[in-house]
N, C-alpha and C positions, 0 to 999 in steps of 0.2 A: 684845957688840959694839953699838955707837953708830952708829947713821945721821942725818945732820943732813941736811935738805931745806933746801938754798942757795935754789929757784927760789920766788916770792916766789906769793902765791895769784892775783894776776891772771896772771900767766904762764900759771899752772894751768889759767885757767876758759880761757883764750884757745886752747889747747892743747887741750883738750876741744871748744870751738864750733868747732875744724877740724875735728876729727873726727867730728864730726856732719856738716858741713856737707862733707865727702868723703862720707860716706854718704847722704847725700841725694843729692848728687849722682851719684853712681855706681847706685843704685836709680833714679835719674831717667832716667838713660841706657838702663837696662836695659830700664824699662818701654816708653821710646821705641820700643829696638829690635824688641821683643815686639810694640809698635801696631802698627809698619810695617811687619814680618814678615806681621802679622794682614790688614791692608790690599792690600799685595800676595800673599799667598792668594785673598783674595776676590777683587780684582781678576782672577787671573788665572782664578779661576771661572767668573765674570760673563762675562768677555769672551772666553773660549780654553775649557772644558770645555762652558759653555750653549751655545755658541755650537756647537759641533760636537755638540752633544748636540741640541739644537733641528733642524741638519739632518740629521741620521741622521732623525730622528722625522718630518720635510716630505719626504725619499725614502721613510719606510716609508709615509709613508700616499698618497702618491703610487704607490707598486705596488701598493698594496694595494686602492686606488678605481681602480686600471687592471686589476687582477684582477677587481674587481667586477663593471666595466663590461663585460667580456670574457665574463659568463655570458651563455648565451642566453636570450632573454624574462625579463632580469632586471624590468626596469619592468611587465611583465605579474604577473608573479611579485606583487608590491610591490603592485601594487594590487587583487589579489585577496587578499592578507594584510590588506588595510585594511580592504575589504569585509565579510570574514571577522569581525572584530569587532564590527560593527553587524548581523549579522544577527540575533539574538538584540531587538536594537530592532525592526527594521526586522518583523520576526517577529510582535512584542506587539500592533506598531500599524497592518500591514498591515487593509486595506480586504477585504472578502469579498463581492466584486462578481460571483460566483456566484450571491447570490442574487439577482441581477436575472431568472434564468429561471423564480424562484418567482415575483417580481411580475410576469410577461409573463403564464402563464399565469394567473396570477388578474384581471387587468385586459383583458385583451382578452377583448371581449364574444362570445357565441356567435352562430350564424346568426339571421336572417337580417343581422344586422348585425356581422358578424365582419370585420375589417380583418387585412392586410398588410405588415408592417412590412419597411424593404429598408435602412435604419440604425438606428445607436441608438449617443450618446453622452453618457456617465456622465462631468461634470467636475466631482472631487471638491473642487476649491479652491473651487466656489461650492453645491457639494451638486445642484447640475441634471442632470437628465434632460433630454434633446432626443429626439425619437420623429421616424422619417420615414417614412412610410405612406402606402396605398391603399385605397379603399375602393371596394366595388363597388357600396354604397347608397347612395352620395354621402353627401349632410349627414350624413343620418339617422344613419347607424353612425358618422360623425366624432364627432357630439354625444352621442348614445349613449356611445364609448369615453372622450370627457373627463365623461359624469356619472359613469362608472363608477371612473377616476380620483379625484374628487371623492370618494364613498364611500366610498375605500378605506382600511383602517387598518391600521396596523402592530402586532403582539403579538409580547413577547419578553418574557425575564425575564433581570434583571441576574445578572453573573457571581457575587454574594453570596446570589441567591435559595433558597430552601428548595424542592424539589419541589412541595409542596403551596402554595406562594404564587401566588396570582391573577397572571396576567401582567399586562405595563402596557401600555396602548393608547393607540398616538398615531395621530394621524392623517398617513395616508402622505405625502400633496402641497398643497404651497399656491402661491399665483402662477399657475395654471394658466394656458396659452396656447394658443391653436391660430392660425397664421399661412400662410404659403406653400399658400393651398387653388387650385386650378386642374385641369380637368379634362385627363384625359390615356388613352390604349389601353397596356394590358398586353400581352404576347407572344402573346395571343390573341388580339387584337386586340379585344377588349372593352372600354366604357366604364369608366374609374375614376375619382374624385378621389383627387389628392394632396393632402397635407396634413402640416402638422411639428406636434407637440404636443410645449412644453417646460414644465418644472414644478421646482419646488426640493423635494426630498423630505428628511426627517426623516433628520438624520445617523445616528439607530441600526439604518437599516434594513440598511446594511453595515459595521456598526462590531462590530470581533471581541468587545465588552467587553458586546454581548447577545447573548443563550444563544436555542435554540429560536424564531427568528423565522420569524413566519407573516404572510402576507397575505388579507386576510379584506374581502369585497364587503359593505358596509352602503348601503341607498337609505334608509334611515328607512321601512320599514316599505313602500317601494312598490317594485317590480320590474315593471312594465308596460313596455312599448315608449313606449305612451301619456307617462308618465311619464321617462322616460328621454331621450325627445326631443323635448322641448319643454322650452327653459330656467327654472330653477326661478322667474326674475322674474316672469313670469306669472300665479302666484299669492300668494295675500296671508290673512291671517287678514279676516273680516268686520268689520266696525264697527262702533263698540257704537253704540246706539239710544239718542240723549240727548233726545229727546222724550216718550218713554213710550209711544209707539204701536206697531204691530204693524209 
């Protein structure tokens, strides 16, 4: 059998670029419809499932922070849980103002010049002692108690020491003052002077970070009344002799 093709070859190709160009066309459609299928999904996401999703989630936590609020001493609660985790700070680098009854009794001098003390304030921001007292020997024991101050030194050993390590000494107070003196009757009706003694003392003396702290009286070798109450100005080393004679 014989088949003759009448249709001439541009017919052909013409007849082919529709049919592509139906196919393209018809996948072009398709894909449109898929985008704006796509488009309105999301859109009704966005605007209709978030949207009622978002307020379910603003009433749950609206009961939920009306539930809260509804414990009792919930804000007490809260800030003792805060607390609660700086103690362990607040622990390392607490002040150990305890031992200021170790420096009372080592600085307040004995009779006849033994003083009174009826305040006492330790302000750690500037490291000061203020002292507010009585004395029943007037100056005497006043002056007495701040030479004795003056002498006084601090021994401790760092929290890295060895037992057998020499402790370090510092000296307890510097700035010393003595202010507000006037005389006044005690409930005995006996003569006193008052008197404030303030002094800036050595941060290690309550600082937890030194071990075995002690407070220890030094006059340089003098312990007399004599001595003790009369200001050190008074004396002076002698002169040297630049003439040669006696």
């Amino acid at each position: 059998m014989i088949e003759i093709n009448l249709i001439p070859d541009v017919k052909q190709e013409l007849i082919k670029a529709q049919r592509v160009r139906s196919t393209v066309v018809a996948t072009t459609i398709l894909i449109g419809m898929v985008s704006v299928g796509v488009v309105v999904a999301l859109a009704i996401y966005v605007f209709t499932i978030q949207t009622v999703r978002g307020s379910l989630l603003d009433n749950s936590i609206k009961d939920k922070n009306a539930e809260f609020v509804a414990v009792k001493d919930v804000s007490k609660t809260l800030t003792i849980q805060n607390q609660l985790t700086k103690i362990s700070d607040l622990n390392s680098n607490k002040k150990i103002d305890s031992r200021i009854f170790n420096l009372l009794s080592a600085i307040i001098p004995p009779a006849p010049n033994d003083v009174q003390l009826y305040d006492l304030t330790i302000d750690s921001t500037t490291n000061t002692i203020t002292i507010n007292g009585q004395a029943a020997n007037s100056y005497a024991a006043v002056e007495v108690f701040k030479k004795t101050i003056e002498g006084a030194k601090v021994q401790f050993n760092n929290a890295d020491d060895k037992s057998t390590d020499k402790p370090t000494e510092l000296t307890l107070a510097s700035s010393i003052s003595t202010s507000n003196t006037s005389y006044g009757e005690d409930p005995t009706g006996a003569k006193v002077l008052r008197f404030t003694i303030s002094f800036i003392y050595t941060p290690e003396l309550f600082s937890p970070a030194a071990k075995n702290v002690s407070v220890i009286i030094t006059t340089q070798g003098n312990a007399t009344d004599s001595y003790l109450g009369v200001p050190a100005s008074f004396f002076t080393d002698p002169a040297i002799d630049l003439t040669g004679g006696q």
